[in-house]
C-alpha positions as a Markdown table, in Angstrom:
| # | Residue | x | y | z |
|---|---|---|---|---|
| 1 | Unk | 0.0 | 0.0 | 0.0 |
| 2 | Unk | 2.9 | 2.4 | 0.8 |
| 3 | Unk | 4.2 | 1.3 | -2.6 |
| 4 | Unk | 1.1 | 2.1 | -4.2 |
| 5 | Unk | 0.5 | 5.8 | -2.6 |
| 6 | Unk | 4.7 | 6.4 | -3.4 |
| 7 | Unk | 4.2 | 5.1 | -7.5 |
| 8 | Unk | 1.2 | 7.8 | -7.4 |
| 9 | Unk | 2.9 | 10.5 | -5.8 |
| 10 | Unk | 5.4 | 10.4 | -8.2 |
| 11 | Unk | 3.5 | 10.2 | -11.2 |
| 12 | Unk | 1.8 | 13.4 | -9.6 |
| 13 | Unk | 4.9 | 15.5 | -9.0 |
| 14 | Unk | 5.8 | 14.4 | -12.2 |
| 15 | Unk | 2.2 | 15.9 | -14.1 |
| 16 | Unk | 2.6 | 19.0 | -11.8 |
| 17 | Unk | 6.3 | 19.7 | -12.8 |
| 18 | Unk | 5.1 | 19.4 | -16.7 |
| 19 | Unk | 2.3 | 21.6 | -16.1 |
| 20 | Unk | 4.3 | 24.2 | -14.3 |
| 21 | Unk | 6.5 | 24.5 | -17.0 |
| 22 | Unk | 4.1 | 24.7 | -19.4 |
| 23 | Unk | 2.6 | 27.5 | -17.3 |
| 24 | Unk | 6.3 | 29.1 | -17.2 |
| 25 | Unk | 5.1 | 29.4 | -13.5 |
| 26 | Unk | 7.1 | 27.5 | -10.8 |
| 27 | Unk | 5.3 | 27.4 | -7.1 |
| 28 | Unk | 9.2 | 26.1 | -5.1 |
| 29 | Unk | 7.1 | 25.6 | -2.5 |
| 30 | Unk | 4.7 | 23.3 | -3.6 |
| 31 | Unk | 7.0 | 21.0 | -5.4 |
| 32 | Unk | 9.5 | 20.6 | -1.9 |
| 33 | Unk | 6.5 | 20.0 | -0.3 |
| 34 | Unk | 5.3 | 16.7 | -3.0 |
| 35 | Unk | 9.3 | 15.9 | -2.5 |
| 36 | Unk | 9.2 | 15.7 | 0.8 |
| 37 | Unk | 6.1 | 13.4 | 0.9 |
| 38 | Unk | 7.8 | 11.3 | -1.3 |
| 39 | Unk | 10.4 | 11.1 | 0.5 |
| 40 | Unk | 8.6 | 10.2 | 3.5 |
| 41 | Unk | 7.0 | 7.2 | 2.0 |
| 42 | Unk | 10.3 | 6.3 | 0.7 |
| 43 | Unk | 12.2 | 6.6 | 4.5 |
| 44 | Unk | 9.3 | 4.3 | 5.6 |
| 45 | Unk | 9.6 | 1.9 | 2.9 |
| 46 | Unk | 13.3 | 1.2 | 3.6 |
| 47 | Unk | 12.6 | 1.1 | 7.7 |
| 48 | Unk | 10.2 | -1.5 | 7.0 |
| 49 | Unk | 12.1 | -3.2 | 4.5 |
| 50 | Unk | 15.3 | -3.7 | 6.9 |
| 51 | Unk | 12.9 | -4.9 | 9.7 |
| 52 | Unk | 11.7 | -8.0 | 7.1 |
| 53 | Unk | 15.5 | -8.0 | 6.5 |
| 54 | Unk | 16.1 | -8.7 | 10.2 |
| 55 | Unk | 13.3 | -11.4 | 10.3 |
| 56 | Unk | 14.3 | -13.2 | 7.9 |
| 57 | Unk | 18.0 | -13.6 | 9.0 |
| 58 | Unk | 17.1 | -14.6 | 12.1 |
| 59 | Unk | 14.9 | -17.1 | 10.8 |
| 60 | Unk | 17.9 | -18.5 | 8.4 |
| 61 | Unk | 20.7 | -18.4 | 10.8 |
| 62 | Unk | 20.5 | -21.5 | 13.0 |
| 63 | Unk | 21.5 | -21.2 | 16.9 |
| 64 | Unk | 23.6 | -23.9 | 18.4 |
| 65 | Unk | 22.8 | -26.4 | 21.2 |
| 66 | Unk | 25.1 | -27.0 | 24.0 |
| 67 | Unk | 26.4 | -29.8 | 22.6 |
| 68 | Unk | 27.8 | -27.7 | 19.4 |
| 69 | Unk | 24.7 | -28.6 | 16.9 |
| 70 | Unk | 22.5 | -26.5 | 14.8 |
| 71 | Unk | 19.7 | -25.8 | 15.8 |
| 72 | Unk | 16.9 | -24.6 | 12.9 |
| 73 | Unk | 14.7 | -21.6 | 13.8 |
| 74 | Unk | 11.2 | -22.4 | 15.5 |
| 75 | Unk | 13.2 | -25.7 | 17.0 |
| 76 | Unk | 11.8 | -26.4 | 20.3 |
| 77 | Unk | 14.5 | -29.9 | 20.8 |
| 78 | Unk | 18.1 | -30.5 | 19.3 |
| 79 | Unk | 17.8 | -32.7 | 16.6 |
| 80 | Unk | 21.7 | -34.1 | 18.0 |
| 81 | Unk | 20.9 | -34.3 | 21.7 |
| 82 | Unk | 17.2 | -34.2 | 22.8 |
| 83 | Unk | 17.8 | -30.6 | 24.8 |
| 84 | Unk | 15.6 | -28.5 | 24.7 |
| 85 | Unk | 16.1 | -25.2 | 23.5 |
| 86 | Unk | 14.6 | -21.7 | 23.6 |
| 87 | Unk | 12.6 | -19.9 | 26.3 |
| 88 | Unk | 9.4 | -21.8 | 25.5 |
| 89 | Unk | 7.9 | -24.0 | 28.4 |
| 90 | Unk | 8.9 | -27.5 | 27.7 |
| 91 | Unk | 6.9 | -30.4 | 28.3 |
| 92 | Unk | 8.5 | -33.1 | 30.3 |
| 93 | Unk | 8.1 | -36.7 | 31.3 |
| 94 | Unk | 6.5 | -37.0 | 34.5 |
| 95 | Unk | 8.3 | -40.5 | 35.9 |
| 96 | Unk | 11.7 | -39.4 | 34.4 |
| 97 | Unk | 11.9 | -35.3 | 33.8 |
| 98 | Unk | 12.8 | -36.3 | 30.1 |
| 99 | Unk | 11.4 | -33.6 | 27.4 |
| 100 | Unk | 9.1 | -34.9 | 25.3 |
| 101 | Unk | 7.9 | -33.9 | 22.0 |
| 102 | Unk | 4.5 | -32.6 | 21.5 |
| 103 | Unk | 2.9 | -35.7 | 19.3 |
| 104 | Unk | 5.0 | -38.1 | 21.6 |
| 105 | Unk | 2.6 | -40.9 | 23.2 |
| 106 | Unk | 5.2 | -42.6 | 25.1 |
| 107 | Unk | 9.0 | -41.3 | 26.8 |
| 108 | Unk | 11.6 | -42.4 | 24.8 |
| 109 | Unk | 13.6 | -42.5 | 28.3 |
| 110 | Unk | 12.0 | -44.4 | 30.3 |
| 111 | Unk | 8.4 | -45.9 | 27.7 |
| 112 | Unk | 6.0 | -44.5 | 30.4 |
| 113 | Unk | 2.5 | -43.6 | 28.6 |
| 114 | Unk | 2.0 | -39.9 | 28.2 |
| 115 | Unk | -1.2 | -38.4 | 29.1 |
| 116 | Unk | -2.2 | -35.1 | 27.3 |
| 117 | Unk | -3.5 | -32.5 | 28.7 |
| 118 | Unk | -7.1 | -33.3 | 27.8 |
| 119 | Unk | -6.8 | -36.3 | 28.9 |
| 120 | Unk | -6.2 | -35.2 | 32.6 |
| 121 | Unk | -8.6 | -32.6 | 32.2 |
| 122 | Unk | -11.1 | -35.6 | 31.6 |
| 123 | Unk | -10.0 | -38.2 | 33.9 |
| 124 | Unk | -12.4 | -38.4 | 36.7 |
| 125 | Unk | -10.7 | -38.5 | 40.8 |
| 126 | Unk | -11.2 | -41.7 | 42.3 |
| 127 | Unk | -13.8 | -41.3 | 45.0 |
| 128 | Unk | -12.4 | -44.2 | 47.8 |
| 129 | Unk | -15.8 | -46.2 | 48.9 |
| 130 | Unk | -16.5 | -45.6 | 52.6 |
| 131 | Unk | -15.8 | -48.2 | 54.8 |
| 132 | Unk | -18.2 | -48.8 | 58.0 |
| 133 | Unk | -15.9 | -47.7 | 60.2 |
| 134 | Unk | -15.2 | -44.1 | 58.5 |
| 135 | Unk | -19.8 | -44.1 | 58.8 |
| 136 | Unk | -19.8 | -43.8 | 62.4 |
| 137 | Unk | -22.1 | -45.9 | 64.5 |
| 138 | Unk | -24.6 | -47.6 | 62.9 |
| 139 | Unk | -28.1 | -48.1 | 64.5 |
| 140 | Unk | -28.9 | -51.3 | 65.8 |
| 141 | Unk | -31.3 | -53.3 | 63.6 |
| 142 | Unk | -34.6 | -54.5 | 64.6 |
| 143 | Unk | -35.0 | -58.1 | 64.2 |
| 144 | Unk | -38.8 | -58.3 | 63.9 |
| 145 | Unk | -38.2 | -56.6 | 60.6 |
| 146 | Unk | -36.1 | -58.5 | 59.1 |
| 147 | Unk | -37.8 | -61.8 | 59.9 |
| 148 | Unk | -41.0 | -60.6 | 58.9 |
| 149 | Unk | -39.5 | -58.9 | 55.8 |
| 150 | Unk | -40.9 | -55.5 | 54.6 |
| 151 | Unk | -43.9 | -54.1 | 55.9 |
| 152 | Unk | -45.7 | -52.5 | 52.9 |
| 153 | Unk | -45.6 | -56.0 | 51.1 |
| 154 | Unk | -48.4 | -57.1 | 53.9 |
């Protein structure tokens, strides 16, 4: 878009020149004014330009690991040693402290089973059964009751 309003700007500073000098009447101040405009657009074009520049050489340089490997941009593990690397929270095995990759199903440390996290979000707590001694006392039964058996079936 910046481009795009430069291309026309010139194109007009170029149709005002002509028609100046057709004119034989030069307004100085109007063309450094469409020059300056210009070169405004142009000033921002090359700042944005060298920050795409920057980007894209960090993205093309690789870092190195610990261990003395490249490391590729948007690498969250060393492809030589398993580290992980960057700033990025890293998800571990929970049995071993291992990093595991995001697909990974089991540790390749230790073969534990890896849960994701929606699977702990849907596993239910285990609710222990209450024994009769965690109830309290229990009242004493009649036996008339229970030999006779329920009393609305009479």
């Amino acid at each position: 878009m910046i481009v795009k309003a430069r291309e026309e700007r010139i194109r007009h500073l170029g149709g005002l020149t002509l028609e100046m000098y057709r004119r034989s009447s030069f307004r100085d101040q109007l063309l450094i004014d469409q020059c300056r405009e210009i070169v405004a657009l142009e000033d921002r074009l090359s700042e944005l330009d060298s920050m795409l520049e920057t980007v894209a050489t960090a993205r093309r340089a690789p870092s190195t690991c610990e261990c003395g490997a490249p490391v590729p941009w948007g690498s969250h593990f060393c492809a030589n040693c398993g580290r992980p690397v960057g700033s990025e929270p890293v998800v571990t095995c929970e049995d071993c402290g291992h990093p595991l990759s995001a697909d990974a199903t089991f540790c390749a440390n230790c073969g534990r089973p890896v849960e994701s996290p929606d699977e702990e979000a849907q596993a239910e707590p285990e609710v222990a059964e209450p024994q009769p001694s965690d109830l309290g006392p229990q009242p004493a039964i009649d036996e008339t009751i229970l030999r006779s058996g329920d009393p609305w079936e009479r």
